[in-house]
Biopython code that builds the backbone (N, CA, C, O; Angstrom):
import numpy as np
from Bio.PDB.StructureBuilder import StructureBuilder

atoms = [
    (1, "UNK", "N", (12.044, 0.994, -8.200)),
    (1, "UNK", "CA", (11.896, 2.061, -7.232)),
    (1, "UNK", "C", (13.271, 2.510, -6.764)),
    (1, "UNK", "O", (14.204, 1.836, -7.200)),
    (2, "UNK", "N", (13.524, 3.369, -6.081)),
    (2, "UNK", "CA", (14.649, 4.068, -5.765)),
    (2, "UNK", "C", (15.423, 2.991, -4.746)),
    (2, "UNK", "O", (14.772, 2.020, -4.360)),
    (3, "UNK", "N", (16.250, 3.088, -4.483)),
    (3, "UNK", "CA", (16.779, 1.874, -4.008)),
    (3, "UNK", "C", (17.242, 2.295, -2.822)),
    (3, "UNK", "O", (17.611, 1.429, -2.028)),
    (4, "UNK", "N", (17.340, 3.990, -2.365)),
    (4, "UNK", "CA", (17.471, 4.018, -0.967)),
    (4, "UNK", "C", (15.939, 3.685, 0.062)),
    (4, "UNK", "O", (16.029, 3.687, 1.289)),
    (5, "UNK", "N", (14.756, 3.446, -0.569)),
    (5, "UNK", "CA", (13.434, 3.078, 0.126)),
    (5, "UNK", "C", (13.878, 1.203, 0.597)),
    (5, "UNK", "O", (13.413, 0.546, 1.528)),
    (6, "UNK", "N", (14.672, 0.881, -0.208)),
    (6, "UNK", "CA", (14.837, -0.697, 0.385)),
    (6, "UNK", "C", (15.473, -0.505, 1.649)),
    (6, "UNK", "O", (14.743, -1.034, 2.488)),
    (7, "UNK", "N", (16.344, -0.072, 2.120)),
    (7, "UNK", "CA", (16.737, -0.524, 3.786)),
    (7, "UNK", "C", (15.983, 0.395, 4.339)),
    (7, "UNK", "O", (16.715, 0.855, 5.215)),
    (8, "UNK", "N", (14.967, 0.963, 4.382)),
    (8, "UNK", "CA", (13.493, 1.488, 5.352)),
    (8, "UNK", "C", (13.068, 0.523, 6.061)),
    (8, "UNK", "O", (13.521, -0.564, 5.701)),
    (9, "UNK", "N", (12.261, 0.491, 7.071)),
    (9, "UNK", "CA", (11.710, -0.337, 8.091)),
    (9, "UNK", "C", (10.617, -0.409, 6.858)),
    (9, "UNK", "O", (10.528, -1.466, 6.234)),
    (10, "UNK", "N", (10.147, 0.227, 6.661)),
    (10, "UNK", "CA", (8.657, -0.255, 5.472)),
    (10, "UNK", "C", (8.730, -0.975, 4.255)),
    (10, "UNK", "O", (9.740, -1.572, 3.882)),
    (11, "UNK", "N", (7.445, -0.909, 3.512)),
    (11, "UNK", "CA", (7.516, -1.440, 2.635)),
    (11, "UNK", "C", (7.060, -0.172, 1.330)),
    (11, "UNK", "O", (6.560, 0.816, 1.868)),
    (12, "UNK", "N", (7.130, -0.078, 0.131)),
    (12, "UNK", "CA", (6.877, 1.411, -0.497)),
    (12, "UNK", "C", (6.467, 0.543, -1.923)),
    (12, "UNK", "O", (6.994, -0.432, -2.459)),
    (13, "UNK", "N", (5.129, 1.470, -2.313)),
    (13, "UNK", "CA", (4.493, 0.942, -3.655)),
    (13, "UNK", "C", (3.907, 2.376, -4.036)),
    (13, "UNK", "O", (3.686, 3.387, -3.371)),
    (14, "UNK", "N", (3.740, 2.029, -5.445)),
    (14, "UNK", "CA", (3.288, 2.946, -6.566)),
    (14, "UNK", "C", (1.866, 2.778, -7.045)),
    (14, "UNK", "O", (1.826, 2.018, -8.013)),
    (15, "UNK", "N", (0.862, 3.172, -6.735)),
    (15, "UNK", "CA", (-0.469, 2.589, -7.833)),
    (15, "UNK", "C", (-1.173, 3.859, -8.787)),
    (15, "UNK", "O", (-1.639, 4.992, -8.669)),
    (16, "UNK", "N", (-0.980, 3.129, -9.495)),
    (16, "UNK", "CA", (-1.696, 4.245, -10.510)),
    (16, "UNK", "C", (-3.109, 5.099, -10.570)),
    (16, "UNK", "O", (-3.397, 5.653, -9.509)),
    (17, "UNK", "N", (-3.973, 5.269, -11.601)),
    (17, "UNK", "CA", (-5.112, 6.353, -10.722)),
    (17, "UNK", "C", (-5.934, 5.260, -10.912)),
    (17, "UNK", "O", (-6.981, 5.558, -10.336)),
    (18, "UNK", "N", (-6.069, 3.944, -11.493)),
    (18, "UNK", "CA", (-7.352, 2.588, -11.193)),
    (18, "UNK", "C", (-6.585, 1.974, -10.290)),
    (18, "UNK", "O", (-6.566, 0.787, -10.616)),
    (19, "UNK", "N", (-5.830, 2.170, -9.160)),
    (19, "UNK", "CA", (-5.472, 1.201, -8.125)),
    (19, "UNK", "C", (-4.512, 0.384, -8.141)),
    (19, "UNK", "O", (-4.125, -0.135, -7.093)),
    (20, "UNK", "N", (-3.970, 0.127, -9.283)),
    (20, "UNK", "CA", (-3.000, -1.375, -9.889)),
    (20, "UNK", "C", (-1.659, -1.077, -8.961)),
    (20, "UNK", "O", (-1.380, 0.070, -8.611)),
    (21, "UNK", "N", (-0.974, -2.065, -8.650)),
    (21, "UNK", "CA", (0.824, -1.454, -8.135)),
    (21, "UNK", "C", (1.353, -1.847, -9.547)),
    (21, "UNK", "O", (1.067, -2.826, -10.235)),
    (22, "UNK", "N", (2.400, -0.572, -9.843)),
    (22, "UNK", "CA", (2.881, 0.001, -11.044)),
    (22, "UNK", "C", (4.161, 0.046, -10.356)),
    (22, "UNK", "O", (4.864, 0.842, -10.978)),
    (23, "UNK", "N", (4.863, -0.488, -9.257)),
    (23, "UNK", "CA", (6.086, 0.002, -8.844)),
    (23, "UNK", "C", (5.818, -0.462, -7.395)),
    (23, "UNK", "O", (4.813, -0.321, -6.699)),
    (24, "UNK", "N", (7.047, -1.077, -7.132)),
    (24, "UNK", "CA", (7.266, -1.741, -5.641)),
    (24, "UNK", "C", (8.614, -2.209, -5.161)),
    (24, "UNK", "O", (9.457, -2.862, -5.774)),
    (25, "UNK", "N", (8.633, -1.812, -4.129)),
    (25, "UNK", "CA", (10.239, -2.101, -3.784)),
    (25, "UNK", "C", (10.614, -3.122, -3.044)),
    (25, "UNK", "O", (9.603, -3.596, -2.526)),
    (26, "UNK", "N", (12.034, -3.986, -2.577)),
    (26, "UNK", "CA", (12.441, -4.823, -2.477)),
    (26, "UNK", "C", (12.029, -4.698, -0.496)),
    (26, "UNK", "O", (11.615, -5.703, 0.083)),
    (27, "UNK", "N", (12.163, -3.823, 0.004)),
    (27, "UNK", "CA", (11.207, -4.288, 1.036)),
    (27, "UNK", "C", (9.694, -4.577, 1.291)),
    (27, "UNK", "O", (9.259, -5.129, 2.302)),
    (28, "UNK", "N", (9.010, -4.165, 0.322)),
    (28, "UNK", "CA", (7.741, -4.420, 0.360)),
    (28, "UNK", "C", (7.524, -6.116, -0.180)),
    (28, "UNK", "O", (6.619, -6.833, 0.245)),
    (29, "UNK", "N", (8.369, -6.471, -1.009)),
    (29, "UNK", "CA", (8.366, -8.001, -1.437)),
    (29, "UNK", "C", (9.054, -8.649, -0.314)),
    (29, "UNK", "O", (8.484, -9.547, 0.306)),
    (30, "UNK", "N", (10.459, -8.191, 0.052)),
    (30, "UNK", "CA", (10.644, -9.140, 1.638)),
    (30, "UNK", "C", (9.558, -8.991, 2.988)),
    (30, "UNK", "O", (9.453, -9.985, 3.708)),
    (31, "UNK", "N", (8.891, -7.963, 3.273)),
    (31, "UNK", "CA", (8.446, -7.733, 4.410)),
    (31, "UNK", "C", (7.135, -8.555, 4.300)),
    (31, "UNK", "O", (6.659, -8.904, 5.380)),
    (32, "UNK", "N", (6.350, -8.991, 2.971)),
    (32, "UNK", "CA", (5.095, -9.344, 2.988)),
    (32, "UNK", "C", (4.965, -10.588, 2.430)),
    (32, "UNK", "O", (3.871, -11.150, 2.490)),
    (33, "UNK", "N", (5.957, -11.141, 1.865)),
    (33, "UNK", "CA", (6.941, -12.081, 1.040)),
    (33, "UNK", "C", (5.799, -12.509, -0.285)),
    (33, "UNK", "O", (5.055, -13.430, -0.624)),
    (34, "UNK", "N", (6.187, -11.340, -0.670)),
    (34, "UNK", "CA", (5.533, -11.588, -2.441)),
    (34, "UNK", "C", (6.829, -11.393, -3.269)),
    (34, "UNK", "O", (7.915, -11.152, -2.742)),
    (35, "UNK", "N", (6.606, -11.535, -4.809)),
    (35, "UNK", "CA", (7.763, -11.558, -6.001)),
    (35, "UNK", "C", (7.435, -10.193, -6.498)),
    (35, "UNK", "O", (6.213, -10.049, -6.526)),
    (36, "UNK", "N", (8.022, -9.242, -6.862)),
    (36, "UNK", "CA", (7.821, -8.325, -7.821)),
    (36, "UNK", "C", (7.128, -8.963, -8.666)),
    (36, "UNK", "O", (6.008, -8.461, -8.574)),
    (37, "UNK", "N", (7.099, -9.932, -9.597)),
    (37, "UNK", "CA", (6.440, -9.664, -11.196)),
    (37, "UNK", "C", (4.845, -10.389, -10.548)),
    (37, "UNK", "O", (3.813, -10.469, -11.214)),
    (38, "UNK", "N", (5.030, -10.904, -8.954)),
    (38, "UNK", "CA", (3.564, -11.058, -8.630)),
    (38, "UNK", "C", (2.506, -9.785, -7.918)),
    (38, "UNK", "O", (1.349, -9.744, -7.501)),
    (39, "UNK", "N", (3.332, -9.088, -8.022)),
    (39, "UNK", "CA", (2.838, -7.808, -7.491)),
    (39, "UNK", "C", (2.423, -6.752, -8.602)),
    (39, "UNK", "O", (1.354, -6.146, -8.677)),
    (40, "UNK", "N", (3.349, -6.687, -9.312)),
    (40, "UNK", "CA", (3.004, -5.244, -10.682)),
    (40, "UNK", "C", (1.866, -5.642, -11.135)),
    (40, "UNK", "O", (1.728, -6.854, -11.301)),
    (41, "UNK", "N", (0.715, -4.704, -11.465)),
    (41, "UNK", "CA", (-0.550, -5.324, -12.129)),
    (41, "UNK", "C", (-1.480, -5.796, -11.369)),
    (41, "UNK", "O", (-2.498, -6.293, -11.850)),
    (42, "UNK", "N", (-1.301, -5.724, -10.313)),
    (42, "UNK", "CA", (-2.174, -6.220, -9.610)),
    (42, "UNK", "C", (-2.936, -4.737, -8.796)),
    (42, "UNK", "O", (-2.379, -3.696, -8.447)),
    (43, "UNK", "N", (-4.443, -5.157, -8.677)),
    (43, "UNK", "CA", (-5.226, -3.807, -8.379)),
    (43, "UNK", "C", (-5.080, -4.426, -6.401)),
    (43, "UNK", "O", (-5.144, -5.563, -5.933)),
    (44, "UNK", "N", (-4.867, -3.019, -5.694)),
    (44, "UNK", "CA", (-3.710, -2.867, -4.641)),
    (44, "UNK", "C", (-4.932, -3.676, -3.413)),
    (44, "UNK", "O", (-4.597, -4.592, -2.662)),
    (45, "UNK", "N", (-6.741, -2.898, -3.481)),
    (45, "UNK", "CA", (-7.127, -3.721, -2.984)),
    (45, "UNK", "C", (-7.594, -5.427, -2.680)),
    (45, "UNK", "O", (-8.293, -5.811, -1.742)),
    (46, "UNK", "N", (-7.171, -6.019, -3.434)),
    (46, "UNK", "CA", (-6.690, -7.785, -3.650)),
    (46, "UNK", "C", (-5.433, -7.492, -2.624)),
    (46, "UNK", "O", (-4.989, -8.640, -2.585)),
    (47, "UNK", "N", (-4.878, -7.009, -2.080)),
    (47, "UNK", "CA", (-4.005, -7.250, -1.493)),
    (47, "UNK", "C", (-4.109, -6.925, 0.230)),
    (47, "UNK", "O", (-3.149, -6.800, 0.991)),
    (48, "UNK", "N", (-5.564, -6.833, 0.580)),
    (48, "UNK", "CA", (-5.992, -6.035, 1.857)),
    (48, "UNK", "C", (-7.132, -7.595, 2.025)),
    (48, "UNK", "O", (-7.614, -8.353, 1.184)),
    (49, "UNK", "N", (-7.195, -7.545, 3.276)),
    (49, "UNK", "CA", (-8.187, -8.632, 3.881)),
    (49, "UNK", "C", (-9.686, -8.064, 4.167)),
    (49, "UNK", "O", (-9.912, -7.132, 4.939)),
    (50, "UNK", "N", (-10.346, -8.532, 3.673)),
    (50, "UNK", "CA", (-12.028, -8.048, 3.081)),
    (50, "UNK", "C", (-12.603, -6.620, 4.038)),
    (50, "UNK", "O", (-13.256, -5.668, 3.613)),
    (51, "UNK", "N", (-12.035, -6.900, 5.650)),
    (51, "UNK", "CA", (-12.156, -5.533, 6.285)),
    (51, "UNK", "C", (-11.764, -4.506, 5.889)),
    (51, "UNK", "O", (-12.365, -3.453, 5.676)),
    (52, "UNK", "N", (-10.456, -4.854, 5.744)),
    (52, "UNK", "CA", (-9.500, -3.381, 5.429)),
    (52, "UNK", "C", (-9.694, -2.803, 3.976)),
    (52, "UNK", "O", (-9.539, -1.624, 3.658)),
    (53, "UNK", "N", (-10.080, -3.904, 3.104)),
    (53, "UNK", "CA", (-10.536, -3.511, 1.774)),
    (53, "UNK", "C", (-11.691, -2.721, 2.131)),
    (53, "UNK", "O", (-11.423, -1.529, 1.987)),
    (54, "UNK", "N", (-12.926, -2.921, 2.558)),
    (54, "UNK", "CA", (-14.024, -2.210, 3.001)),
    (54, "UNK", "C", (-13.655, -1.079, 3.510)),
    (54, "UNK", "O", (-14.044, -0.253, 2.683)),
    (55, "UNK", "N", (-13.165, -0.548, 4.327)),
    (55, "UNK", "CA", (-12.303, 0.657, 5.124)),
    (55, "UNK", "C", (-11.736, 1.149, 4.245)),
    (55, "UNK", "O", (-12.121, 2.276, 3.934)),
    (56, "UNK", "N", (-10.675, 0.587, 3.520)),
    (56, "UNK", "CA", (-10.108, 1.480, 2.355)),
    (56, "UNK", "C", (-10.580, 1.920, 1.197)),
    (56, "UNK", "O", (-10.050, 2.828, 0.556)),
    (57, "UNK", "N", (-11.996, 1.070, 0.727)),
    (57, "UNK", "CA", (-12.975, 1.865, -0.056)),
    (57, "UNK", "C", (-13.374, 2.983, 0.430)),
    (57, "UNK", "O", (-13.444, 4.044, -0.191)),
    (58, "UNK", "N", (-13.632, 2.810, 1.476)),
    (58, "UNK", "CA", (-15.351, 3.794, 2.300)),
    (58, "UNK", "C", (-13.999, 4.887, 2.673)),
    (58, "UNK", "O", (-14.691, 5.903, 2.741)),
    (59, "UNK", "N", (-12.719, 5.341, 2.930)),
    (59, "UNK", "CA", (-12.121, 6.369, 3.318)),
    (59, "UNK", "C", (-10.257, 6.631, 2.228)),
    (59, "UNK", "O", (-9.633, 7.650, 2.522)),
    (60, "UNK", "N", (-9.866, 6.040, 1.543)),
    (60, "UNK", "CA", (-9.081, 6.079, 1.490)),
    (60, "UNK", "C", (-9.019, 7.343, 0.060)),
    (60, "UNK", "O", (-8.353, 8.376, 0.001)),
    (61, "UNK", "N", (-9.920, 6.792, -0.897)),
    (61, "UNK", "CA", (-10.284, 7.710, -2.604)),
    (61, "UNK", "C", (-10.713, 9.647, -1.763)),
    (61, "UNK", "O", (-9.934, 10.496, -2.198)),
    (62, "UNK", "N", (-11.580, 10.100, -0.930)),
    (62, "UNK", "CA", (-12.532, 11.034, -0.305)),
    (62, "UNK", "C", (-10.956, 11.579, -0.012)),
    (62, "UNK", "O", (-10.464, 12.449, -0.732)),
    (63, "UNK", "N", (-10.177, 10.946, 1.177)),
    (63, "UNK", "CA", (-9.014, 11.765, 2.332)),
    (63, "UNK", "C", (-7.911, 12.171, 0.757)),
    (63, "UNK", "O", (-7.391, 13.272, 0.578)),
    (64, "UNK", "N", (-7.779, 10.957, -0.213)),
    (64, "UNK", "CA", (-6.419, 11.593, -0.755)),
    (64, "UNK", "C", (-6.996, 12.637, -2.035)),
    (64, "UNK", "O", (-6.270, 13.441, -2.620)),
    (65, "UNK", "N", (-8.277, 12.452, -2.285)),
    (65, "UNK", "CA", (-8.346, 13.472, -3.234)),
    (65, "UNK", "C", (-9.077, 14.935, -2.457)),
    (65, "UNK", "O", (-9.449, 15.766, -3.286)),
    (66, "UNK", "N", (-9.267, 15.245, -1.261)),
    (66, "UNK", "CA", (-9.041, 16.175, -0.130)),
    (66, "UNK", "C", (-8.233, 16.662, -0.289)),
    (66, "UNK", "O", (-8.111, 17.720, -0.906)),
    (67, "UNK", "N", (-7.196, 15.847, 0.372)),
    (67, "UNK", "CA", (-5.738, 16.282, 1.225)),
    (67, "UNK", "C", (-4.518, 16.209, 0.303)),
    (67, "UNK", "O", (-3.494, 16.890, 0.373)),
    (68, "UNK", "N", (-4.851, 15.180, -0.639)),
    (68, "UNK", "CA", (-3.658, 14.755, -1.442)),
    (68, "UNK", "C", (-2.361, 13.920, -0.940)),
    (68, "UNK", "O", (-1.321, 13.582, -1.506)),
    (69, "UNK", "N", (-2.974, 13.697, 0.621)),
    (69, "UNK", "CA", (-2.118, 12.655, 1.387)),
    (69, "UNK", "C", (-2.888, 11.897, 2.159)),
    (69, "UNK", "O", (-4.038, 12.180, 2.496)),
    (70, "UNK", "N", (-2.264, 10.892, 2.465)),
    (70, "UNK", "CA", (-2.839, 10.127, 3.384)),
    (70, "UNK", "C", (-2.531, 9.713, 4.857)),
    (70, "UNK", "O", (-1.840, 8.772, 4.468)),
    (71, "UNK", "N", (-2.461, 9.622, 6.040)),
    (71, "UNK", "CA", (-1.526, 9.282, 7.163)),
    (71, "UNK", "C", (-2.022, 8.474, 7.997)),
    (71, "UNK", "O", (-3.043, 8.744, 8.629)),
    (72, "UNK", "N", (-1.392, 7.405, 8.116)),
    (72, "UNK", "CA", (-1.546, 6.738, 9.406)),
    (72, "UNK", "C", (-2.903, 5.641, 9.578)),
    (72, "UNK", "O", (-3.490, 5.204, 10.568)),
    (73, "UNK", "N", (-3.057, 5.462, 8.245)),
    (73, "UNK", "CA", (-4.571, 4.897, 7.974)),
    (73, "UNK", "C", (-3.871, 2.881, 8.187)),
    (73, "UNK", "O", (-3.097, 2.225, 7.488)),
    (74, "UNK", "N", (-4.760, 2.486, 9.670)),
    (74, "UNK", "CA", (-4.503, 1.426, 9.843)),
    (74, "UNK", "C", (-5.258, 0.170, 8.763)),
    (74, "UNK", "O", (-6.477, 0.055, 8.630)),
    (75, "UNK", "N", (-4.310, -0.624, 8.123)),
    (75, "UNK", "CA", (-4.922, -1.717, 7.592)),
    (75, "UNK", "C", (-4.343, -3.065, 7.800)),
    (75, "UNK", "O", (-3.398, -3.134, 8.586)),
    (76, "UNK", "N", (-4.716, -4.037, 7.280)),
    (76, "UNK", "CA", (-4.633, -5.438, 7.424)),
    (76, "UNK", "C", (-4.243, -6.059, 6.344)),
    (76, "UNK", "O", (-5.158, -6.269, 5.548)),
    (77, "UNK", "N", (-3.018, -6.494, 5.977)),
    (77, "UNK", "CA", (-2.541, -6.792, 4.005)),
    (77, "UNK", "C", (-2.269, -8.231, 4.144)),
    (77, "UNK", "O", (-1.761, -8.633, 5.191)),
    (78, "UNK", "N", (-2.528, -8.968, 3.286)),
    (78, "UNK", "CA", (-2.492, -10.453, 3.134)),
    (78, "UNK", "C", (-0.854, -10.290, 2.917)),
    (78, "UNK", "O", (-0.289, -9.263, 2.541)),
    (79, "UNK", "N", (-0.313, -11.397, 3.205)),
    (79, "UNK", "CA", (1.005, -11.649, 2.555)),
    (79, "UNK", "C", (1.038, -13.078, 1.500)),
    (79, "UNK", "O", (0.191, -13.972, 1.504)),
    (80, "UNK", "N", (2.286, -12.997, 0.603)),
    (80, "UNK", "CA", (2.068, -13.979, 0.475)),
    (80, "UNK", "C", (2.492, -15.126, 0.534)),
    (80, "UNK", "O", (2.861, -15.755, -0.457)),
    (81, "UNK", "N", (2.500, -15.568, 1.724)),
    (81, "UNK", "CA", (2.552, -17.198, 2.116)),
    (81, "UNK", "C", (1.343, -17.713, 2.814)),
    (81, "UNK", "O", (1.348, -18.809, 3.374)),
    (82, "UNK", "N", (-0.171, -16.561, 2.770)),
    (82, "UNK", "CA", (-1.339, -16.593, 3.225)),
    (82, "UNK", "C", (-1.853, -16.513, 4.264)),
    (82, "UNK", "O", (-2.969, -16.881, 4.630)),
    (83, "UNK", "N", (-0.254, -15.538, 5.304)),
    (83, "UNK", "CA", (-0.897, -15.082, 6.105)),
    (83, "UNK", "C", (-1.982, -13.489, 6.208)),
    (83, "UNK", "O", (-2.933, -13.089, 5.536)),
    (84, "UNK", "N", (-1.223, -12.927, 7.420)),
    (84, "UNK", "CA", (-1.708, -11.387, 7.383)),
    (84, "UNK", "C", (-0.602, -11.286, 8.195)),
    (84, "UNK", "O", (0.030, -12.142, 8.814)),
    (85, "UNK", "N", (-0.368, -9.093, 7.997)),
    (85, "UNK", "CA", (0.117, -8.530, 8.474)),
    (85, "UNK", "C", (-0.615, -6.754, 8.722)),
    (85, "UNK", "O", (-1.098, -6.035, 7.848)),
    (86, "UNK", "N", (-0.477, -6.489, 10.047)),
    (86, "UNK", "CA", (-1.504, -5.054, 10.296)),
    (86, "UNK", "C", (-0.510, -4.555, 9.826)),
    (86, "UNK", "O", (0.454, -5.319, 9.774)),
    (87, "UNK", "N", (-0.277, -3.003, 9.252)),
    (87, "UNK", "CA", (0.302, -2.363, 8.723)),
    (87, "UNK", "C", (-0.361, -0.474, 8.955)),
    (87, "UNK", "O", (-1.550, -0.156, 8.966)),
    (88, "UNK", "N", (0.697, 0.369, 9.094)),
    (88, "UNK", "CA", (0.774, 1.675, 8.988)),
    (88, "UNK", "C", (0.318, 2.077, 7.748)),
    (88, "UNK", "O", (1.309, 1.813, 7.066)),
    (89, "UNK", "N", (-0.709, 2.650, 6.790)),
    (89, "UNK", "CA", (-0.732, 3.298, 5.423)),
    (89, "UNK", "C", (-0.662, 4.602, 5.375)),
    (89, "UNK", "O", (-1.367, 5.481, 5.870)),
    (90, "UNK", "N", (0.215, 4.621, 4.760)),
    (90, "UNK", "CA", (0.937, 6.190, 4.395)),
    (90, "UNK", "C", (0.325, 5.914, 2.542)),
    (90, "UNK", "O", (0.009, 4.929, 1.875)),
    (91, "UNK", "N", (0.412, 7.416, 2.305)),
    (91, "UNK", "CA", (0.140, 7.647, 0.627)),
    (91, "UNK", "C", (-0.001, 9.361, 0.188)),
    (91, "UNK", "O", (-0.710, 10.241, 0.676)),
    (92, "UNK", "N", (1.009, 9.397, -0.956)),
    (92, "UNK", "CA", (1.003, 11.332, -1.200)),
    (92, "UNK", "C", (0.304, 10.566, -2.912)),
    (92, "UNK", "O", (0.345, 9.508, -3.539)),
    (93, "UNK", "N", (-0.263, 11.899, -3.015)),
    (93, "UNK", "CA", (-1.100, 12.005, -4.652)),
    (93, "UNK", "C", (0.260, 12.561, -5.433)),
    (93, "UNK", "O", (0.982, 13.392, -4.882)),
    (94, "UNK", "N", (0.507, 12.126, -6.542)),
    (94, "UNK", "CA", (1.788, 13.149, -7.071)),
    (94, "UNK", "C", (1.413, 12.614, -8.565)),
    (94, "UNK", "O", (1.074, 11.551, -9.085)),
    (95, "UNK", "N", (1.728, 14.279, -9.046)),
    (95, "UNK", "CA", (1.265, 13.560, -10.715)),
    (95, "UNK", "C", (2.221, 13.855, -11.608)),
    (95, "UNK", "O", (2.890, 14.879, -11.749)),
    (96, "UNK", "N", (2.207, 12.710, -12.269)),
    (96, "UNK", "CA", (3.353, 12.505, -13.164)),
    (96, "UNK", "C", (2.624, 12.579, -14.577)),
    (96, "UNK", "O", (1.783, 11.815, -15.051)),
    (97, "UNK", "N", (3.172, 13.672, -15.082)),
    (97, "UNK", "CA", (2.544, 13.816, -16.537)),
    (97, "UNK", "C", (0.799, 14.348, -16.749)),
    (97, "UNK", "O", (0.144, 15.329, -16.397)),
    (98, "UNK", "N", (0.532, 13.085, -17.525)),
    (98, "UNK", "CA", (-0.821, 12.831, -17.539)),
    (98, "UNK", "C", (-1.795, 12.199, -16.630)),
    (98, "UNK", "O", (-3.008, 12.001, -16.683)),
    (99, "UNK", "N", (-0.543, 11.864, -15.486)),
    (99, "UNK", "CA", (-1.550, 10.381, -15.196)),
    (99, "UNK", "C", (-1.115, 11.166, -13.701)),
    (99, "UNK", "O", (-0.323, 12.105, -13.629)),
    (100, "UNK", "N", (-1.794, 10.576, -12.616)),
    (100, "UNK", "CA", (-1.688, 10.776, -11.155)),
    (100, "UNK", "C", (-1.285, 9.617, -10.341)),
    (100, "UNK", "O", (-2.077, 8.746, -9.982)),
    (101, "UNK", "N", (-0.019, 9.631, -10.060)),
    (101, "UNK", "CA", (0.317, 8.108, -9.076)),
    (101, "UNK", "C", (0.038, 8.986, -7.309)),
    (101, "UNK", "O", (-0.019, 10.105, -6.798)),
    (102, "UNK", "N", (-0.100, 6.959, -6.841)),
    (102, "UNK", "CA", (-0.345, 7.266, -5.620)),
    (102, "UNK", "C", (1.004, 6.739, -5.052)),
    (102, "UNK", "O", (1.293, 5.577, -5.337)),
    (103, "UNK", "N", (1.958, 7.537, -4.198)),
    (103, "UNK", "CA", (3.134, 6.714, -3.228)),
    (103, "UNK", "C", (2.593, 6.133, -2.591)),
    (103, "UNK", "O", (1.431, 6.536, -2.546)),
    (104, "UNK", "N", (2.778, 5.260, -1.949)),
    (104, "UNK", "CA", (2.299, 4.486, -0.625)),
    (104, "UNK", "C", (3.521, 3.827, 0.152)),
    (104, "UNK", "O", (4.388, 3.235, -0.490)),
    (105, "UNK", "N", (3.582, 3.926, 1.446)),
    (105, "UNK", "CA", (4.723, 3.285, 2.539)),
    (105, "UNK", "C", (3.656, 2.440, 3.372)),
    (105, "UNK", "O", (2.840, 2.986, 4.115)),
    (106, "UNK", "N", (3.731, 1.086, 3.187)),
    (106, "UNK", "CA", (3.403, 0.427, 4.095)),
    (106, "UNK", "C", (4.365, 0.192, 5.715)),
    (106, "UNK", "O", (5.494, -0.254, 5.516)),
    (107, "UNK", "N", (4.151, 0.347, 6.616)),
    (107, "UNK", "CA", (4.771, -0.221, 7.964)),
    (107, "UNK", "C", (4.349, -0.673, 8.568)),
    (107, "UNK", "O", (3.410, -0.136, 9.157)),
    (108, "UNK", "N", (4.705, -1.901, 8.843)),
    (108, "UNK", "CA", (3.919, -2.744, 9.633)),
    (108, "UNK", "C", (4.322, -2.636, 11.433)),
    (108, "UNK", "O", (5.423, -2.273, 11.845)),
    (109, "UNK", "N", (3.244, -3.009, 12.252)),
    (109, "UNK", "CA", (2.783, -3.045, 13.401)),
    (109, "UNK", "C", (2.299, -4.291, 14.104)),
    (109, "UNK", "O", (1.990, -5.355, 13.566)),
    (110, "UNK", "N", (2.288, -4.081, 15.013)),
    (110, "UNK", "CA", (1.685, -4.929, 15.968)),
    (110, "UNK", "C", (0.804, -4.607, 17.231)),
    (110, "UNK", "O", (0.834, -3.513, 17.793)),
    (111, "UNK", "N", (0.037, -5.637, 17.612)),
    (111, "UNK", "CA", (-0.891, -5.004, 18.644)),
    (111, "UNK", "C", (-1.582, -3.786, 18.705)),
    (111, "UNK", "O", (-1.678, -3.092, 19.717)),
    (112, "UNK", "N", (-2.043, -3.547, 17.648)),
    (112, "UNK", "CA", (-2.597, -1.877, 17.075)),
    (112, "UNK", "C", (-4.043, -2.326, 16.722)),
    (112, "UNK", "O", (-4.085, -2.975, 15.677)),
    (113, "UNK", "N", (-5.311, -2.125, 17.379)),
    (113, "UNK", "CA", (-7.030, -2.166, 16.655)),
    (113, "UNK", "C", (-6.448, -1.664, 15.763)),
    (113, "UNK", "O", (-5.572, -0.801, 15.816)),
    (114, "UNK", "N", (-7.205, -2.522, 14.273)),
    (114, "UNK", "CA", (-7.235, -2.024, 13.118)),
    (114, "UNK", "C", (-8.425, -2.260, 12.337)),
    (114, "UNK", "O", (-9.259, -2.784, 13.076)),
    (115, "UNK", "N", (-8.846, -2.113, 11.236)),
    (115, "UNK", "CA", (-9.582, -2.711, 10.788)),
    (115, "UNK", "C", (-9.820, -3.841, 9.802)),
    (115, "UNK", "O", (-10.159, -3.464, 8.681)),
    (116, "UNK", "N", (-9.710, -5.158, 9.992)),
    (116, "UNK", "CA", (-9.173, -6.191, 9.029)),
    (116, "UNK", "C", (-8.997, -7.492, 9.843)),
    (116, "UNK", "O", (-8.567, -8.509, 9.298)),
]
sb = StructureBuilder()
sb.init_structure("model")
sb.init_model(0)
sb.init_chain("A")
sb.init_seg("    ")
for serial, (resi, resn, name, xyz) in enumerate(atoms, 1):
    if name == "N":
        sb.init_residue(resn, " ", resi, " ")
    sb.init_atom(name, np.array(xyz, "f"), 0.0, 1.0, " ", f" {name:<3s}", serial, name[0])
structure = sb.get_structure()
């Protein structure tokens, strides 16, 4: 990923149009403490706690193929040393080629109702 998204307060991922992260940056692996090569390939909801997975089924596919963005959509992301962390979800539709990636900026929060 671009390497000015690493000193962001967030964390920034790529998923492709079945969900997988295809691209992730070095704050999203420090902030949530996963490895890159444990992250690529992996389908993005496995990475949300069974609420926020539910929430991000039932609204997340409807708003970005709407709007083609996403804002401010509160969720709940496992990390991995097995905790959790609530988080800000940001996401633009942008298509590359043939295929349609999703950006995504995670930022995490505190003391925010969420769902998760």
């Amino acid at each position: 990923m671009d390497e000015r998204l690493d000193s962001t307060a967030g964390g920034h991922l790529s998923l492709d149009q079945n969900l997988r992260v295809c691209a992730v940056d070095d704050s999203f692996c420090r902030l949530f403490e996963y490895k890159e090569k444990g992250v690529i390939g992996v389908h993005f909801e496995s990475l949300l706690t069974r609420a926020s997975r539910v929430f991000f089924q039932m609204y997340f596919l409807p708003l970005i193929r709407l709007n083609h963005h996403v804002d401010r959509m509160n969720l709940k992301v496992k990390t991995g040393n097995g905790g959790t962390s609530s988080v800000l979800f940001h996401a633009d539709l942008r298509n590359c080629g043939e295929e349609w990636i999703y950006d995504c900026s995670l930022i995490p929060i505190a003391g925010v109702n969420e769902h998760g």
